[in-house]
N, C-alpha and C positions, 0 to 999 in steps of 0.2 A: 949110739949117737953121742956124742960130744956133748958136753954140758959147760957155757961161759956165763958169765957175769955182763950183763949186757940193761943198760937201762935201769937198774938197781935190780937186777932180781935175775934169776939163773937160769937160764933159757937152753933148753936141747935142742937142737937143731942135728941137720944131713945134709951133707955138699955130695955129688955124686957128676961125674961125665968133666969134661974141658969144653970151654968156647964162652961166647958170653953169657953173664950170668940172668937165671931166669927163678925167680923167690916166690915159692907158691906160699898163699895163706888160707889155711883152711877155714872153718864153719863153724856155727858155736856144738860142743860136746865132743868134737874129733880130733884125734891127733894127727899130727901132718904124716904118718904112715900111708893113711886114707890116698894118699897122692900115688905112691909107688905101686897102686895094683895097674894103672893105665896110660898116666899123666910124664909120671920122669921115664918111664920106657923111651914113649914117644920121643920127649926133648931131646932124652939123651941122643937116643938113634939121628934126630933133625941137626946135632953137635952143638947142642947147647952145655952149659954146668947148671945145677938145678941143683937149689935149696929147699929145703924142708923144715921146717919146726916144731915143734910145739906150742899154740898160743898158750899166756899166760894162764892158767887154771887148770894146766893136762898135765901130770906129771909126765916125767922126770922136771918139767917146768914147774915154776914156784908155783903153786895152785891158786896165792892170793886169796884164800878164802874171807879175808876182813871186808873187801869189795873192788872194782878195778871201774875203771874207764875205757868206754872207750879210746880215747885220746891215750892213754896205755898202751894198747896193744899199738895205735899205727906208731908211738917211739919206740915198740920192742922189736917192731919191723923193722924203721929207719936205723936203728942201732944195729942189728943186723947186715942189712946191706951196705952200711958204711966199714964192717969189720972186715965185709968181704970184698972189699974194691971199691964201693962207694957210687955203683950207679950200676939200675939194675933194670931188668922187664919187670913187671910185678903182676901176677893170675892171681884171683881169690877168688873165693866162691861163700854165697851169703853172706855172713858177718865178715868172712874174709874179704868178701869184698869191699864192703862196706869201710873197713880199712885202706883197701889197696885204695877207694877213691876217695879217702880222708889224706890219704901218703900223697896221692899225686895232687892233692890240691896243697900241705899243708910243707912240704920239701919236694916242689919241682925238681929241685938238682940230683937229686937219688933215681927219679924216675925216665925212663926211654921210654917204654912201652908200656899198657895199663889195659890186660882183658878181663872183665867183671862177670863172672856167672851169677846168675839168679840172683839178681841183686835186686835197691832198691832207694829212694832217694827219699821217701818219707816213713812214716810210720802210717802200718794198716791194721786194721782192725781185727783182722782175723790172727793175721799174724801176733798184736799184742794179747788175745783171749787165749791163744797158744801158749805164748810165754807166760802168762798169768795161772794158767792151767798147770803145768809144767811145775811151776814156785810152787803152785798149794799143796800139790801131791809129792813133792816131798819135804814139807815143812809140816804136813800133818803126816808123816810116817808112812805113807803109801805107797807101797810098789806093787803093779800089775802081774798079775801073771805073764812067767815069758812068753809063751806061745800068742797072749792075745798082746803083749806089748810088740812083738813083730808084726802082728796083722797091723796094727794098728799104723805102726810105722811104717810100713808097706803102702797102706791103703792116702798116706799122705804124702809119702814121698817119693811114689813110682808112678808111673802111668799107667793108665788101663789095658794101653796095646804091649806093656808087659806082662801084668795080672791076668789078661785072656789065656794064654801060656800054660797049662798048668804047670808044664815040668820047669821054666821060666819062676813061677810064680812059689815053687814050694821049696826050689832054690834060693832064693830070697828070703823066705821066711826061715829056710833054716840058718840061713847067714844073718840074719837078723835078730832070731831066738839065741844063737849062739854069742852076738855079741851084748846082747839083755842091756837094758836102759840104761844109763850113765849118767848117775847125780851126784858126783863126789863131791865137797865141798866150796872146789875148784871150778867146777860145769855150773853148780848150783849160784856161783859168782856171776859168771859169764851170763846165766841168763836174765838179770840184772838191766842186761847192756838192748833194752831191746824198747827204749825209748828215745828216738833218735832226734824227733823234731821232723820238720821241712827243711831238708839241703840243697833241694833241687834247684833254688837262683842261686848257693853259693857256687854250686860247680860248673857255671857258667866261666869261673874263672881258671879253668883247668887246663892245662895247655899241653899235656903229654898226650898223643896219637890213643883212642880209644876203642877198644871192641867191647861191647857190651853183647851178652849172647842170653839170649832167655828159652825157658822150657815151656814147651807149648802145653805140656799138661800140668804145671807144678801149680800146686795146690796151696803150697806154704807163701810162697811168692810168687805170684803171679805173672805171667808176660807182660804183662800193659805196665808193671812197676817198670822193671825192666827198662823197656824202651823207653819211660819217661826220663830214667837218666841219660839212656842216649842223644833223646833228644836235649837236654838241658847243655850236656858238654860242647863243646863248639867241634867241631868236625867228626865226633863220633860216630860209629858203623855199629849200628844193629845186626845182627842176623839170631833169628829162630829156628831150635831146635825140634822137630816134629819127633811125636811119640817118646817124649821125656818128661819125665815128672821133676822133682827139685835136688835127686841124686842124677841128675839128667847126664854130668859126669863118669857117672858109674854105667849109668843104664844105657849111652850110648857113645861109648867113649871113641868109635873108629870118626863121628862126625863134631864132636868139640873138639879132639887133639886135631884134626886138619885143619880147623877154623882158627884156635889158638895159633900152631904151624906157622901157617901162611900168615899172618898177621904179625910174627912177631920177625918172622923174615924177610917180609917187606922192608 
């Protein structure tokens, strides 16, 4: 992956396929690889061009471990899609989305199209004892065992009509032991970023065409967050995903990449 100078700080990024450009933004602790097991297939085949990154805290990207912003990451986006033509679709999912609808309210002109996965338009409570949890265990030295730090992740971030599954289920956990928790000094910044306020009357002023898509089993964020952004932006489309937890991209990816699809084809 290519590495620029973008926004003061050095940003990896992946362009891949021809057609209009479609800039995914991942979630806090992931690198925008996380996209290419289901998401740039898709685009690409649909003829779109699809970028990829790294948010700031994931190498080959600066890790910023002194602290970052919100308001960071949606310039190291916009810096981005201005390098690349300067007006783009823009997908994220959790904090990336939380971006993508920081980007479309804060430089309309960069934005066509805006689909938001599992997202959320205020701060919840379950979600901030997460991120608080998250900080303590490793600021006091703490790392789980892998085996139970996959359950664990498992158990928060799938659904159960995955977890019924066993072969489903020990699949996951080995993809999930294998990729073992991730607090590098860079992620450990990122989670920081997880007191947002109430945005919900601000993005009543959003004007770029929205799909909002929530997980009907996600546990981290909730559907009803979700829809409450849909409802706030002014013409915005809801649709629910059944039998998905908050990887609900991962976990069913043949019915987000249609929804995404058709949405940005329209």
């Amino acid at each position: 992956m290519p590495v620029v100078a973008l926004n003061g700080i050095n940003l990896s990024y992946q362009v891949d396929g021809e057609g209009d450009l479609v800039v995914l933004v991942m979630g806090t602790g992931s690198p925008g690889r996380v996209w290419h097991a289901h998401q740039v297939p898709a685009l690409r085949a649909a003829g779109f061009r699809v970028a990829t990154f790294d948010n700031r805290g994931i190498p080959p990207t600066d890790e910023c471990a002194s602290g970052m912003r919100l308001a960071d990451l949606v310039g190291d986006t916009a810096a981005l899609v201005e390098s690349l033509g300067g007006r783009a679709h823009v997908v994220g999912t959790s904090l990336g989305a939380r971006v993508a609808q920081e980007l479309a309210l804060a430089r309309p002109d960069l934005v066509s199209r805006v689909v938001l996965l599992a997202t959320a338009g205020r701060d919840d409570p379950l979600q901030l004892a997460l991120s608080r949890g998250e900080r303590a265990l490793h600021d006091q030295g703490v790392a789980l065992p892998p085996e139970y730090h996959a359950a664990v992740s498992a158990v928060l971030n799938l659904s159960p009509a995955t977890l019924r599954d066993p072969v489903a289920a020990r699949d996951w956990l080995d993809v999930l032991e294998y990729a073992g928790p991730s607090t590098g000094k860079g992620v450990r910044a990122q989670l920081e970023l997880d007191d947002f306020g109430d945005r919900l009357a601000a993005y009543r002023d959003i004007t770029a065409p929205c799909l909002v898509v929530g997980f009907a089993d996600d546990r981290v964020l909730p559907p009803h967050l979700a829809r409450e952004v849909a409802d706030a932006i002014p013409g915005a489309r809801y649709e629910e995903v059944a039998d998905a937890g908050h990887y609900g991209f991962l976990e069913r990816p043949e019915a987000v990449n249609r929804l995404v699809v058709d949405f940005l084809r329209a």
